[in-house]
C-alpha positions as CSV (number, residue, x, y, z in Angstrom):
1,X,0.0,0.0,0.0
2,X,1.5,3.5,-1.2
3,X,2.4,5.9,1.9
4,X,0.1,9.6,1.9
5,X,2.6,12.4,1.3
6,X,3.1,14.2,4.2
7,X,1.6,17.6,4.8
8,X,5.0,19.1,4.5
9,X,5.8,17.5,1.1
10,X,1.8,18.8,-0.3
11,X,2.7,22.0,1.3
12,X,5.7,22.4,-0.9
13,X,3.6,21.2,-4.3
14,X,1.1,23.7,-3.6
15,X,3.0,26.3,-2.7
16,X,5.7,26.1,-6.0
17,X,2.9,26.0,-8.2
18,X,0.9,28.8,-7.0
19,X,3.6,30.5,-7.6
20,X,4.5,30.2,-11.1
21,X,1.3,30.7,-11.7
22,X,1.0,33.8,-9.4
23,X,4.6,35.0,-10.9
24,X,3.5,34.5,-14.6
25,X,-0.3,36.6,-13.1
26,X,2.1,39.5,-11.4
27,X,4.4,39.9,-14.5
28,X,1.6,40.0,-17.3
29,X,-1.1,41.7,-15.6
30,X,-0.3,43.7,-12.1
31,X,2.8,44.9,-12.3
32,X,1.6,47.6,-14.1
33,X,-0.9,48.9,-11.8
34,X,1.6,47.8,-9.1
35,X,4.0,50.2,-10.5
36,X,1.5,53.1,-11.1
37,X,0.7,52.9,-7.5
38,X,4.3,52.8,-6.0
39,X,4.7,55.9,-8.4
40,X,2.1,57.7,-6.9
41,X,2.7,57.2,-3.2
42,X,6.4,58.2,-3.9
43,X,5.6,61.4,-5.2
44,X,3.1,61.7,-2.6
45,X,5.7,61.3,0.0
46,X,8.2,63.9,-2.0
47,X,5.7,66.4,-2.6
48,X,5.1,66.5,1.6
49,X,8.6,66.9,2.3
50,X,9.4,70.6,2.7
51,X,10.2,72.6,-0.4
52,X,8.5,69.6,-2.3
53,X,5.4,70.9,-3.5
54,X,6.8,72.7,-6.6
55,X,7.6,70.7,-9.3
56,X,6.3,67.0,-9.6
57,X,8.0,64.2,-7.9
58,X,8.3,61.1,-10.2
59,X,8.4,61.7,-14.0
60,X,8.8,58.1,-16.3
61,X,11.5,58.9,-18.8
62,X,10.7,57.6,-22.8
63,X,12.9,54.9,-21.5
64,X,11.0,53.9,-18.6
65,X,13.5,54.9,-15.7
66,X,12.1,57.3,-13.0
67,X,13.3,60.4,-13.0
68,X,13.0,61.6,-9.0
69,X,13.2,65.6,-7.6
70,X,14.3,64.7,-3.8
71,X,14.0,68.5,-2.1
72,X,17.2,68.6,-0.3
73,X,16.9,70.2,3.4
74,X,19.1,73.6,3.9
75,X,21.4,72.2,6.5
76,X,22.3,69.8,3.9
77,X,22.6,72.1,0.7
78,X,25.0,73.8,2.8
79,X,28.0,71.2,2.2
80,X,30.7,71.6,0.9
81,X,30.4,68.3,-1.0
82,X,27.0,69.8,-2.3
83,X,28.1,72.7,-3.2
84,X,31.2,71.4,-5.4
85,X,29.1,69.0,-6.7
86,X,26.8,71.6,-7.8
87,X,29.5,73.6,-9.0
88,X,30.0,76.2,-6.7
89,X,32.7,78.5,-7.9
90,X,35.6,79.9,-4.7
91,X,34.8,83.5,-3.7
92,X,31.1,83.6,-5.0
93,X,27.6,83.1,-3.1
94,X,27.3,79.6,-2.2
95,X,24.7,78.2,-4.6
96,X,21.2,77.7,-4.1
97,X,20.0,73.7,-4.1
98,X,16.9,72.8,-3.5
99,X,16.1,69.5,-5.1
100,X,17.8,66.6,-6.7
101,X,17.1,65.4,-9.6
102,X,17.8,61.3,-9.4
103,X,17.2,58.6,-12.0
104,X,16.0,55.8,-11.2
105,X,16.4,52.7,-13.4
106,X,13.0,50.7,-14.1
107,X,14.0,47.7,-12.7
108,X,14.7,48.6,-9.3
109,X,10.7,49.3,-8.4
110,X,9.9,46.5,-10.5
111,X,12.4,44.4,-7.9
112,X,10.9,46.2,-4.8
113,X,7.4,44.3,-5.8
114,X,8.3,41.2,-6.4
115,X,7.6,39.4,-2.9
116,X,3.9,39.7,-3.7
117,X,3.5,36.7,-5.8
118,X,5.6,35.0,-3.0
119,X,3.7,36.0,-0.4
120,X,0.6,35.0,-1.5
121,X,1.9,31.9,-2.9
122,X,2.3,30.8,1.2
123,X,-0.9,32.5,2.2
124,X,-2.6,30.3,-0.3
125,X,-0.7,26.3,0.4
126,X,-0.9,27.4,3.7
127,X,-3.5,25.1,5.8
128,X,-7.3,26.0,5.3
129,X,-8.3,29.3,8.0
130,X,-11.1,31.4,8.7
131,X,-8.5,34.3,8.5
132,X,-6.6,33.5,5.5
133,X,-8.3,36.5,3.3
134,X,-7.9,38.9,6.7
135,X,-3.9,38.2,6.7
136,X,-4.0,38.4,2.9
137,X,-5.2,41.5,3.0
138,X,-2.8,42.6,5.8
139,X,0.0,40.8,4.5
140,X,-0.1,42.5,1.1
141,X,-0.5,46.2,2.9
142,X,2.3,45.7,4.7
143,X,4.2,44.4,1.5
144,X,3.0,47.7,-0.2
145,X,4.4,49.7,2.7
146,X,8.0,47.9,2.9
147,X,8.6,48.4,-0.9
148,X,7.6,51.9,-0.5
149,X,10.0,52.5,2.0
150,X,12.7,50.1,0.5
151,X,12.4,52.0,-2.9
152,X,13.1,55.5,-0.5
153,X,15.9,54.3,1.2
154,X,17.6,53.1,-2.3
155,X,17.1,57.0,-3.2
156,X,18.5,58.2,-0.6
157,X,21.3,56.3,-0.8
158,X,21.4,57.4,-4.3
159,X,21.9,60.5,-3.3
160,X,23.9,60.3,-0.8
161,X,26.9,58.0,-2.5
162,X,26.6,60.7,-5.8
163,X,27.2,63.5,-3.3
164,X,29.4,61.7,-1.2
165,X,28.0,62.8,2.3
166,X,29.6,59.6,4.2
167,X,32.0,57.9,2.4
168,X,34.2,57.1,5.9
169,X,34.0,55.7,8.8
170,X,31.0,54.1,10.6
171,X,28.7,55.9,8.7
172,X,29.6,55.0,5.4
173,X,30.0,51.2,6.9
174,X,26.1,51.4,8.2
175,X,24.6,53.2,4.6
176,X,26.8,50.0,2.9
177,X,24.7,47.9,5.1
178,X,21.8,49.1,4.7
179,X,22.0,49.1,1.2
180,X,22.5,45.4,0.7
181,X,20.1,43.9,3.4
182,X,17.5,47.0,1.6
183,X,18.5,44.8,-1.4
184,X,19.4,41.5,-1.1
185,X,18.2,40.5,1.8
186,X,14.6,42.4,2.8
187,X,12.6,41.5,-0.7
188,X,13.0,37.9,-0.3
189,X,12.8,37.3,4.0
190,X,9.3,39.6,4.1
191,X,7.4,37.8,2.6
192,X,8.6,34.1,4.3
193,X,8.3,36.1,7.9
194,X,4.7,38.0,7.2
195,X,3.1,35.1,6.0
196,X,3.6,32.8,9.4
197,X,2.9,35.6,11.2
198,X,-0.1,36.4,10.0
199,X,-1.4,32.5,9.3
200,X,-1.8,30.2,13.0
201,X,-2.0,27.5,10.8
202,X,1.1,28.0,8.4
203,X,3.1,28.9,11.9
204,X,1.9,25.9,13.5
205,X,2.9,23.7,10.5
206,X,6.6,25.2,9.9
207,X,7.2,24.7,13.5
208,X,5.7,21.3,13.4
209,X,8.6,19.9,10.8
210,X,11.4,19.2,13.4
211,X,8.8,17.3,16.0
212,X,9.7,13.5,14.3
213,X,7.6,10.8,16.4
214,X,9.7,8.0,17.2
215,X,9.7,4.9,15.2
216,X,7.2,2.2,17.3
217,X,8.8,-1.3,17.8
218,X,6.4,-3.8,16.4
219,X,4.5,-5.9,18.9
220,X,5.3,-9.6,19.5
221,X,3.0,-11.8,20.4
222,X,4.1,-14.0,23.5
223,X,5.0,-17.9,22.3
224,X,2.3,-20.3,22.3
225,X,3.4,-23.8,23.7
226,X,3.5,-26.4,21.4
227,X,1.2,-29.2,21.5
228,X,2.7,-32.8,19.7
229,X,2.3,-36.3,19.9
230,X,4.6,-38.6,21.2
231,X,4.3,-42.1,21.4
232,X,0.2,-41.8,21.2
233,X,0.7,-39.6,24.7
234,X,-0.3,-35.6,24.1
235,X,3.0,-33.3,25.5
């Protein structure tokens, strides 16, 4: 008789499947409207920094890169490693920044939302629940949230390694960091630490994996006596 798989095993089928197909549904029909959202709430968010309310925030190049205008604060327009990079001639006025003007290349927003599909790949294996649609919900706000703030940390460091602001020292050491877990590390752990969270019944079955019952000797059946003839007489 053939062995069930275990729950683990059909946890794993369902979950790689949902999400090819939800990789191959992401890629051909919301990345787009993915993309046109993360727009928006990034120039949101530079139009209510101070001094940027006067120009727009995010314009798509014919290209497709993003073009950003970060306002710069005054305290930071002030340096000289802003002003010489904005060519501020010896003797004169210091020059007068206000924004930056950063290009963005399309790929790196597309990046920033690609632990959707995984996400709710492991929402959707995961063991039946009453709240599965709550913490899909919940899950895929807080996705929307991270990539928006991954996406302005990557500008600002941007910024800051063209104008070289920190390029020694312990600051420059904790911007490198930043940059690679923002990068490298954060798009692809999200999504595999929201989804337990939010699912009892996904955390209940990772954390179930390592509990192995122990194998159960066999019973054996105490010896019957033997009952023979010998010699006509019954032993």
């Amino acid at each position: 008789m053939r062995k069930p798989a275990s729950p683990q095993l059909r946890f794993l089928l369902r979950g790689s499947s949902l999400f090819i197909v939800l990789l191959a549904l992401w890629w051909w029909v919301l990345l787009g409207p993915m993309l046109a959202g993360l727009r928006f709430s990034t120039g949101l968010a530079l139009w209510l920094l101070p001094g940027g309310g006067s120009a727009p925030g995010v314009i798509i190049a014919p290209n497709g890169d993003w073009i950003l205008r970060v306002p710069i604060p005054g305290f930071v327009a002030k340096q000289d490693a802003v002003q010489q990079a904005y060519g501020r001639v010896p003797g004169q006025p210091p020059v007068k920044v206000r924004s930056f003007r950063l290009t963005i290349a399309d790929r790196i927003p597309t990046f920033f939302t690609l632990g959707f599909p995984l996400f709710w790949a492991l929402m959707l294996a995961a063991p039946r629940s009453r709240v599965v649609w709550r913490a899909l919900g919940i899950g895929t706000a807080l996705l929307a949230v991270l990539a928006q703030l991954s996406l302005l940390l990557y500008a600002v460091y941007s910024i800051e390694t063209t104008l070289r602001l920190a390029t020694v020292g312990l600051a420059a050491t904790l911007w490198s960091a930043a940059e690679y877990l923002n990068i490298n590390v954060i798009p692809y752990l999200a999504p595999l630490l929201i989804a337990p969270w939010l699912h009892p019944g996904l955390r209940e079955q990772i954390f179930s994996w390592g509990d192995v019952e122990p194998a159960k000797a066999p019973a054996v059946e105490p010896e019957r006596p033997r009952r023979g003839r010998f010699r006509g007489r019954t032993l």
